[in-house]
Structures are given as structure tokens and as C-alpha cells.
C-alpha positions as protocol buffer text, in pm:
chain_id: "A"
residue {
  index: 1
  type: UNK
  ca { x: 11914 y: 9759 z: 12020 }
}
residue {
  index: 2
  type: UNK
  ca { x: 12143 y: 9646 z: 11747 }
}
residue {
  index: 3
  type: UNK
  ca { x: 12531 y: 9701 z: 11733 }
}
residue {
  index: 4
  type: UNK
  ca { x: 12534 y: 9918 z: 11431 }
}
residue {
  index: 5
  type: UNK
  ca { x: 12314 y: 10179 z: 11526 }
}
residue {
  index: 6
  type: UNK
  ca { x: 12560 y: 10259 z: 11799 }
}
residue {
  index: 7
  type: UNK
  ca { x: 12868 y: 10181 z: 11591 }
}
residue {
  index: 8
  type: UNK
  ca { x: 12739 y: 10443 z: 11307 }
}
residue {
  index: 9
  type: UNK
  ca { x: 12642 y: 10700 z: 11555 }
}
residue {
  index: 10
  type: UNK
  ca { x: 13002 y: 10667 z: 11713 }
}
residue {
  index: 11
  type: UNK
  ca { x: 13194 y: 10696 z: 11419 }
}
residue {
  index: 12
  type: UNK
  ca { x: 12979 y: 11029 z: 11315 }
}
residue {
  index: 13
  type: UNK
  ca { x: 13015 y: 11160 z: 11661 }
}
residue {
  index: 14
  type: UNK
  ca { x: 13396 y: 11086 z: 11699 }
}
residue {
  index: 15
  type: UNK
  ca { x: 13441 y: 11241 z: 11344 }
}
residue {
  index: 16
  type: UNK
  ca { x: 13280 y: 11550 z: 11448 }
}
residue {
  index: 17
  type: UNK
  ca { x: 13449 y: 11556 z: 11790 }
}
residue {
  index: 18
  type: UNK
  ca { x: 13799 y: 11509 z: 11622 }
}
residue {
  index: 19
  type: UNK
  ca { x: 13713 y: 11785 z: 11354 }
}
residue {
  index: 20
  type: UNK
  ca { x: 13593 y: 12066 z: 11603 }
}
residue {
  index: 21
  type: UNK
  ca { x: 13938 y: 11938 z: 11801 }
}
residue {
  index: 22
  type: UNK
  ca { x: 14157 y: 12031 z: 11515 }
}
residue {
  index: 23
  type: UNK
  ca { x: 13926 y: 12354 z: 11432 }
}
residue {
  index: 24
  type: UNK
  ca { x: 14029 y: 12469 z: 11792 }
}
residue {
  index: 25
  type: UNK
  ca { x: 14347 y: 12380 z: 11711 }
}
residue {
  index: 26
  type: UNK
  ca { x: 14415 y: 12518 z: 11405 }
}
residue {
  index: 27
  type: UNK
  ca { x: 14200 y: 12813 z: 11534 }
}
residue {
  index: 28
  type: UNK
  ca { x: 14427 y: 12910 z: 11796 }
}
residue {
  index: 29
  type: UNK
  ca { x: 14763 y: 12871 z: 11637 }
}
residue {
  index: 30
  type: UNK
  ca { x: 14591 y: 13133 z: 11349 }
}
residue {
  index: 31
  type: UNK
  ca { x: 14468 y: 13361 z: 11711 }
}
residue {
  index: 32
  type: UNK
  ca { x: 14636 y: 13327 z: 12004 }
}
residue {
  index: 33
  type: UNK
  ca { x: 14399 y: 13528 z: 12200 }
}
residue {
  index: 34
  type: UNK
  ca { x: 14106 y: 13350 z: 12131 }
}
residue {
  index: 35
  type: UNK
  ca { x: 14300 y: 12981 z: 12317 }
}
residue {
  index: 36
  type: UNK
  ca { x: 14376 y: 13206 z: 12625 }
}
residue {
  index: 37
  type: UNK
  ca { x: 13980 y: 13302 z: 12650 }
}
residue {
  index: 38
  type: UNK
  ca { x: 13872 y: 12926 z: 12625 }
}
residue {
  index: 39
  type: UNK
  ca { x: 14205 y: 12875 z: 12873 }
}
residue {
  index: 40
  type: UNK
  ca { x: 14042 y: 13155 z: 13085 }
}
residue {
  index: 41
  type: UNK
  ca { x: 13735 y: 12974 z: 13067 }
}
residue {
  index: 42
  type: UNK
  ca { x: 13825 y: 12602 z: 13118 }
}
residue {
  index: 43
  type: UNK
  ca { x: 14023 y: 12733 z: 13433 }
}
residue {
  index: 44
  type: UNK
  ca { x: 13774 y: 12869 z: 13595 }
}
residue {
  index: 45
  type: UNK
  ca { x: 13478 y: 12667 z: 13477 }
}
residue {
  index: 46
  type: UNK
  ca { x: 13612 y: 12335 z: 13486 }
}
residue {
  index: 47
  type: UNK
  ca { x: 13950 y: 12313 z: 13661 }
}
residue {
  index: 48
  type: UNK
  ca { x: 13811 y: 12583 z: 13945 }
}
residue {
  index: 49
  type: UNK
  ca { x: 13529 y: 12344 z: 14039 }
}
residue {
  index: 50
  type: UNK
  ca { x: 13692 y: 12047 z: 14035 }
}
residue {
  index: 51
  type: UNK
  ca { x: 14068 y: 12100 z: 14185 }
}
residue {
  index: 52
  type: UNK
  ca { x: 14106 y: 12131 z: 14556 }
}
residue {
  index: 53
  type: UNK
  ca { x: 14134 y: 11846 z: 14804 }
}
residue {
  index: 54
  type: UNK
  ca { x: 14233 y: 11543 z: 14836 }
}
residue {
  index: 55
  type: UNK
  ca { x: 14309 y: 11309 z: 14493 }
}
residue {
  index: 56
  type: UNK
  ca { x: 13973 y: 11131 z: 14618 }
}
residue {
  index: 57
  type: UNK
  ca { x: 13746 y: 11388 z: 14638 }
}
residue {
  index: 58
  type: UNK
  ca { x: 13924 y: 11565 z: 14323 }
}
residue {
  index: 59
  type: UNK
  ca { x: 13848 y: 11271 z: 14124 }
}
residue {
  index: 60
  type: UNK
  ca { x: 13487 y: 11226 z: 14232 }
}
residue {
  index: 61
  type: UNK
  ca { x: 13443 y: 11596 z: 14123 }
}
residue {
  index: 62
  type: UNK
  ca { x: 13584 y: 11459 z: 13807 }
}
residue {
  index: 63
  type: UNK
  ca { x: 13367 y: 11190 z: 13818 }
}
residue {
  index: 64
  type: UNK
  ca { x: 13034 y: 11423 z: 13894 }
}
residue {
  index: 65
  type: UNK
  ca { x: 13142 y: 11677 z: 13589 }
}
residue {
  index: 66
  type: UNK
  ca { x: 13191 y: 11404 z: 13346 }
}
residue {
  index: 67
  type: UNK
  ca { x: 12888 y: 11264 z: 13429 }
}
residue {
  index: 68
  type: UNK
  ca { x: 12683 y: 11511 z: 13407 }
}
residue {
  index: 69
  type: UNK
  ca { x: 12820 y: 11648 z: 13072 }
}
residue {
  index: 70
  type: UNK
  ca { x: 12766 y: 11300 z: 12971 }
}
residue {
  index: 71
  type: UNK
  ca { x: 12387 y: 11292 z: 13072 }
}
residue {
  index: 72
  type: UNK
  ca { x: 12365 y: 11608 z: 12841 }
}
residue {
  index: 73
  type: UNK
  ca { x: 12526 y: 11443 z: 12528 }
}
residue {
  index: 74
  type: UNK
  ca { x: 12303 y: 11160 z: 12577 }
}
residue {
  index: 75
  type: UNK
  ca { x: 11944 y: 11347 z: 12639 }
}
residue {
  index: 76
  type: UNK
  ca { x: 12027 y: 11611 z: 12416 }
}
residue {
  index: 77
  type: UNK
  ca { x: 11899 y: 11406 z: 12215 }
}
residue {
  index: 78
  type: UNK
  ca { x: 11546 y: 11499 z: 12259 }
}
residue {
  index: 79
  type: UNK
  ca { x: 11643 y: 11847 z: 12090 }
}
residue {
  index: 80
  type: UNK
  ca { x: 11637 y: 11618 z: 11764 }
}
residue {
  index: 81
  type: UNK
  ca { x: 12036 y: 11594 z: 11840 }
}
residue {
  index: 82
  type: UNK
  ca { x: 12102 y: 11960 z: 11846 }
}
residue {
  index: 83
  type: UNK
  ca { x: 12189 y: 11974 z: 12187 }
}
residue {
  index: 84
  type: UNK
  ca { x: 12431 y: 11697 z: 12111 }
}
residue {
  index: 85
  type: UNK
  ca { x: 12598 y: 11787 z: 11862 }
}
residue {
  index: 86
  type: UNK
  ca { x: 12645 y: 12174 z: 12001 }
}
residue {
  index: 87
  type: UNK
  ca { x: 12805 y: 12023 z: 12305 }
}
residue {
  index: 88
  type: UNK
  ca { x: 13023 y: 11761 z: 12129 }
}
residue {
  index: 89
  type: UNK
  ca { x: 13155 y: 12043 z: 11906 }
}
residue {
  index: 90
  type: UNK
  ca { x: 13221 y: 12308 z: 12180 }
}
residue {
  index: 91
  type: UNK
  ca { x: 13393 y: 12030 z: 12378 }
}
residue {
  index: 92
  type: UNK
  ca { x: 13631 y: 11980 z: 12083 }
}
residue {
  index: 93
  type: UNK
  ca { x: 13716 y: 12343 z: 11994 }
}
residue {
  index: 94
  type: UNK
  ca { x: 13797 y: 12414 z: 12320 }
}
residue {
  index: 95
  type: UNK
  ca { x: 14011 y: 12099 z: 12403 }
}
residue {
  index: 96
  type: UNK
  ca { x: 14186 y: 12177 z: 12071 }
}
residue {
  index: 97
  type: UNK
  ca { x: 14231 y: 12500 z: 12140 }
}
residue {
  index: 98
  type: UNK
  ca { x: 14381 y: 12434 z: 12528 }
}
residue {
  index: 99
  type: UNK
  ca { x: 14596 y: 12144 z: 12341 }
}
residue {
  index: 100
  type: UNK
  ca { x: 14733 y: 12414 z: 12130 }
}
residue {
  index: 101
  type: UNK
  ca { x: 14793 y: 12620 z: 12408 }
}
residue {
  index: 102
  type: UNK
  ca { x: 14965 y: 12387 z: 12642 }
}
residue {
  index: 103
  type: UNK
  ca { x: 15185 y: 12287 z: 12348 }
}
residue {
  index: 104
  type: UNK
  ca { x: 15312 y: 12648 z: 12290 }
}
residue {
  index: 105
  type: UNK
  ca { x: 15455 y: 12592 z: 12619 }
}
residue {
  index: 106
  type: UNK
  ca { x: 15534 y: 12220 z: 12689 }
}
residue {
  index: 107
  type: UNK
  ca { x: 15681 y: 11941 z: 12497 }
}
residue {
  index: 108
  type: UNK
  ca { x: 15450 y: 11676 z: 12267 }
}
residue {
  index: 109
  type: UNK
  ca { x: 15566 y: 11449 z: 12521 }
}
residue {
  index: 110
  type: UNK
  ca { x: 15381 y: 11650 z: 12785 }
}
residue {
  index: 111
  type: UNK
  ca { x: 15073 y: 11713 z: 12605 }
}
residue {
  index: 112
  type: UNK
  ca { x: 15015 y: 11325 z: 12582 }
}
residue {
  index: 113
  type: UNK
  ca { x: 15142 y: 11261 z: 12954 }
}
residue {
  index: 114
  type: UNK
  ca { x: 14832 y: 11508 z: 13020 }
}
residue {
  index: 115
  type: UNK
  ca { x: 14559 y: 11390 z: 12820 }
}
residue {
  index: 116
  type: UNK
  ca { x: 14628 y: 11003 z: 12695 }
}
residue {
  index: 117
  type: UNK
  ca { x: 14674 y: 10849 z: 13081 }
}
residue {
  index: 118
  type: UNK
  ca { x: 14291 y: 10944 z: 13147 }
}
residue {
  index: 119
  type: UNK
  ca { x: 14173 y: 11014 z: 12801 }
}
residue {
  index: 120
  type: UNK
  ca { x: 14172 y: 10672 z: 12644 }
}
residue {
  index: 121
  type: UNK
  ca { x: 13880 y: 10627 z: 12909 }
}
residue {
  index: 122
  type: UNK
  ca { x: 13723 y: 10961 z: 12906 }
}
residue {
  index: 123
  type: UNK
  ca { x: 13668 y: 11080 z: 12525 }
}
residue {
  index: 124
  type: UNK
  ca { x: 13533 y: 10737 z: 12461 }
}
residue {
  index: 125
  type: UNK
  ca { x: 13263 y: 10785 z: 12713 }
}
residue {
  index: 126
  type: UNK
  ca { x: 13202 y: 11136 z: 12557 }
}
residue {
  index: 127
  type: UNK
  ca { x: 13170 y: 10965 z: 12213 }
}
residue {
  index: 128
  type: UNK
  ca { x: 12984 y: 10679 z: 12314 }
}
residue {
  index: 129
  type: UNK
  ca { x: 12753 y: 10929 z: 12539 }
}
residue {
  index: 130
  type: UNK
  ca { x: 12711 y: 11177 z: 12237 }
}
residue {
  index: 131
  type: UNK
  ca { x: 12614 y: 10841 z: 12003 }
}
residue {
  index: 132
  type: UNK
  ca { x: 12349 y: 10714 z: 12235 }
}
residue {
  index: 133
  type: UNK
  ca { x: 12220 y: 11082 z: 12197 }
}
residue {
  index: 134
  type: UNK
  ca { x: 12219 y: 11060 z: 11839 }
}
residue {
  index: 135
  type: UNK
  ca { x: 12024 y: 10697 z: 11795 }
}
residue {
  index: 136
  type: UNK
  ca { x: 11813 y: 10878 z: 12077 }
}
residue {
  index: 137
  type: UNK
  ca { x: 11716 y: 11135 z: 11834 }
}
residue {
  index: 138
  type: UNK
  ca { x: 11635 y: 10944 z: 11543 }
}
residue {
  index: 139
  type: UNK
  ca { x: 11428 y: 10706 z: 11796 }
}
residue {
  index: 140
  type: UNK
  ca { x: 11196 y: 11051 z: 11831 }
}
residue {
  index: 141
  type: UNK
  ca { x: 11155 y: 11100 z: 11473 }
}
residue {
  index: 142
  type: UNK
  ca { x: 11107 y: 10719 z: 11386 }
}
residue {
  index: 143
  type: UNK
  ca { x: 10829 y: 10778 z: 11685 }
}
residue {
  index: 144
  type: UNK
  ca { x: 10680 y: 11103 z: 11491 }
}
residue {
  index: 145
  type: UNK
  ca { x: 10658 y: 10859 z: 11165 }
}
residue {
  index: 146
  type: UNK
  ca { x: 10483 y: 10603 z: 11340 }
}
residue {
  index: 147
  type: UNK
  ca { x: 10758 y: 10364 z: 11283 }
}
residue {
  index: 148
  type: UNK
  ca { x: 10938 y: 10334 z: 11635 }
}
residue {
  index: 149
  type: UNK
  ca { x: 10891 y: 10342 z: 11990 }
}
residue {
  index: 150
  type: UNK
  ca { x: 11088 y: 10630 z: 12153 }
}
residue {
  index: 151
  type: UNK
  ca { x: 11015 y: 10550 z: 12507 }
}
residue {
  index: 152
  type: UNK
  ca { x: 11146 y: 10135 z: 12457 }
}
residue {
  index: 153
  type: UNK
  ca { x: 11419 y: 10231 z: 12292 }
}
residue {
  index: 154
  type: UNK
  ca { x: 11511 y: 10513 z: 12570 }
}
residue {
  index: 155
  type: UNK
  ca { x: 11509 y: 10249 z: 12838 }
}
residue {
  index: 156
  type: UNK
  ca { x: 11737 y: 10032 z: 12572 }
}
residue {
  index: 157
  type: UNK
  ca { x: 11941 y: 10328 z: 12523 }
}
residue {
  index: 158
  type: UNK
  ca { x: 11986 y: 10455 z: 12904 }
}
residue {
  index: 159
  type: UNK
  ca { x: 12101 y: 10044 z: 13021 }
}
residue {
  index: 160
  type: UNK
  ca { x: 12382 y: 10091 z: 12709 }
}
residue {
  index: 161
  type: UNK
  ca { x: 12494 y: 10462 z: 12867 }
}
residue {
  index: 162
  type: UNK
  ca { x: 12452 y: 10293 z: 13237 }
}
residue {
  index: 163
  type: UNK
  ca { x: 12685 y: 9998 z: 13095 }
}
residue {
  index: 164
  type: UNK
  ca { x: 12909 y: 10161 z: 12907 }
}
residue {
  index: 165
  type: UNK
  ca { x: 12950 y: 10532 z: 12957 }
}
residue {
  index: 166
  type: UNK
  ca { x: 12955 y: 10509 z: 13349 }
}
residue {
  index: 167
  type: UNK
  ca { x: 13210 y: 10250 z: 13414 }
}
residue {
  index: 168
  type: UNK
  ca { x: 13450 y: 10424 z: 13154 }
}
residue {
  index: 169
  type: UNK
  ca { x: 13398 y: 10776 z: 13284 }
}
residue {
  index: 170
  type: UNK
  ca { x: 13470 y: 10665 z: 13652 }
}
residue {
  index: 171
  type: UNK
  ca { x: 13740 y: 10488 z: 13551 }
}
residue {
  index: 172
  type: UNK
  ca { x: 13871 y: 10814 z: 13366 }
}
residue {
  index: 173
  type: UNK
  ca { x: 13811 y: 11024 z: 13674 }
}
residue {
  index: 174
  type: UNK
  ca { x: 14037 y: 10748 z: 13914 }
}
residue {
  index: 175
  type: UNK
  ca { x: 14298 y: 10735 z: 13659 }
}
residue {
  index: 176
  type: UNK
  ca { x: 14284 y: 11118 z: 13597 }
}
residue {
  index: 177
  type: UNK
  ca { x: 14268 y: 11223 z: 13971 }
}
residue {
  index: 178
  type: UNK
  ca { x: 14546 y: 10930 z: 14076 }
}
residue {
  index: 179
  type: UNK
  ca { x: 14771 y: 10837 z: 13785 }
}
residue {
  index: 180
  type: UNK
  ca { x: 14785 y: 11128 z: 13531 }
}
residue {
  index: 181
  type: UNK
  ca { x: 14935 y: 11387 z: 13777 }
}
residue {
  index: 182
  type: UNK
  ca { x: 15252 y: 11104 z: 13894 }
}
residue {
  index: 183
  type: UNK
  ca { x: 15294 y: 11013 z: 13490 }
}
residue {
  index: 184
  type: UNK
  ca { x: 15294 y: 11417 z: 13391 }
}
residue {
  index: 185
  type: UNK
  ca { x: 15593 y: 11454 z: 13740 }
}
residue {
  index: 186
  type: UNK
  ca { x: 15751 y: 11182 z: 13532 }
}
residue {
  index: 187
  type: UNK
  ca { x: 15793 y: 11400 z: 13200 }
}
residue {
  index: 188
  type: UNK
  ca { x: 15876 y: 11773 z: 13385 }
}
């Protein structure tokens, strides 16, 4: 698998995961009701499966979450990228929307104690997880045309996510579980 497959599937991914951050963003500020519902939501979809315990076991739930919202950016591709792209999106209008909520009430200063510690690991998983999905995608259409093997390049595709998207995601979930809560103490 060449480099700029991946590269170009990256950059399209990140651009649509930091545009569906900003429309949660922007979204909220314009409604505030509709950040407390994906608040509502996050808390007791995400943060009410994963918190509880000790930092170990917290950040192995982390770990497990990630992962598997990972595995769905990555064989969503075999909805032709639909399923990708859907969860990439929702991802960022919710994160935006949360980051516009938790900076109603906290500093800027907070806001990236919270979410840069961890997420310099974690959104480039997402983004590398959501590009594999993509180049997965337009493996099963080269396939369709005759012009590509879509099970090869899925083996190809799964050692990149294996080498790539797992080691940055668990790293995430340590540093997330461990570090982000002492660095956020630091700012109160």
C-alpha cells in the first residue's frame, strides 16, 4: 500500500472531522439546548461506561471504547464509506458541541488541559482509523471495476490500523486515564 493513499484519505477525513467539530461548535453557541442533549448523551453513553474504578481499569475501558469505535471507522468502509464518514461527522459535532459547552463554564486553559494531554494520541487514531476506512472503500469499488483486489488490500489495510491506530489509541487511553486528570488538578 502506498503512502499517499493514506496521506489523501487523512487529510479528507481530518478536514471533515475538524468541520463537523466547529459545526457542533458553532451549533451550540447559536442553541444551547441542543450541547446539553449531546452533554446528556456523552455522559451517559460514554463517560457512564467508562468511569468507575481504578485509573487502570478506567483506562482499559478507554482503551476498549476507542477501539471499538475505531474498528467501525475502519470497516465502515464496506458501506462504500458511508458508515465512515456518518461516524467521523457525529464524533465531531458532538465533541464540538461538549467543547462549547465546557467552555461556557471553564477557562480556554481548561478546555486544552482536558482534551490536548490525551488527544494528540487519540483524534489521530480516529483520523488515521476513518482514512484506512476510506482507501477501504475505494478498494471495493476498484474490486467492482475489475481493477483491484479488495480482499489483499484489506489484509494491507488491517496490518496499517494494527500498526498504527492501536498503539496510538492505547497510548491515548494510558495518558487519558493517568495523566490528563493530574494536568486538568493543575489548571482548577
Amino acid at each position: 500500500m502506498s503512502e499517499s493513499p493514506l496521506k489523501n484519505a487523512v487529510i479528507i477525513i481530518f478536514l471533515l472531522f475538524f468541520t463537523t467539530i466547529l459545526i457542533g461548535w458553532v451549533g451550540t453557541a447559536q442553541n444551547h439546548a441542543i450541547g446539553m442533549e449531546f452533554m446528556k448523551l456523552f455522559e451517559k453513553d460514554v463517560a457512564g461506561q467508562v468511569m468507575g474504578g481504578s485509573d487502570l481499569e478506567i483506562g482499559s475501558k478507554i482503551f476498549l471504547n476507542n477501539l471499538e469505535a475505531c474498528i467501525l471507522l475502519f470497516l465502515g468502509g464496506a458501506s462504500f464509506g458511508i458508515l465512515t464518514i456518518f461516524i467521523m461527522s457525529l464524533n465531531g459535532i458532538v465533541i464540538g458541541s461538549i467543547l462549547e459547552i465546557v467552555h461556557e463554564q471553564h477557562s480556554a486553559v481548561f478546555v486544552a488541559a482536558a482534551v490536548l494531554p490525551h488527544g494528540i494520541f487519540e483524534i489521530p487514531g480516529f483520523v488515521i482509523a476513518g482514512g484506512l476506512g476510506i482507501i477501504f472503500s475505494q478498494s471495493l469499488v476498484n474490486e467492482y471495476y475489475g481493477t483491484g483486489d479488495a480482499a489483499t488490500e484489506a489484509r494491507q489495510l488491517a496490518h496499517s490500523f494494527v500498526l498504527l491506530v492501536i498503539p496510538l489509541i492505547a497510548i491515548a487511553a494510558i495518558v487519558e486515564a493517568f495523566i490528563t486528570p493530574q494536568i486538568i488538578q493543575l489548571v482548577i
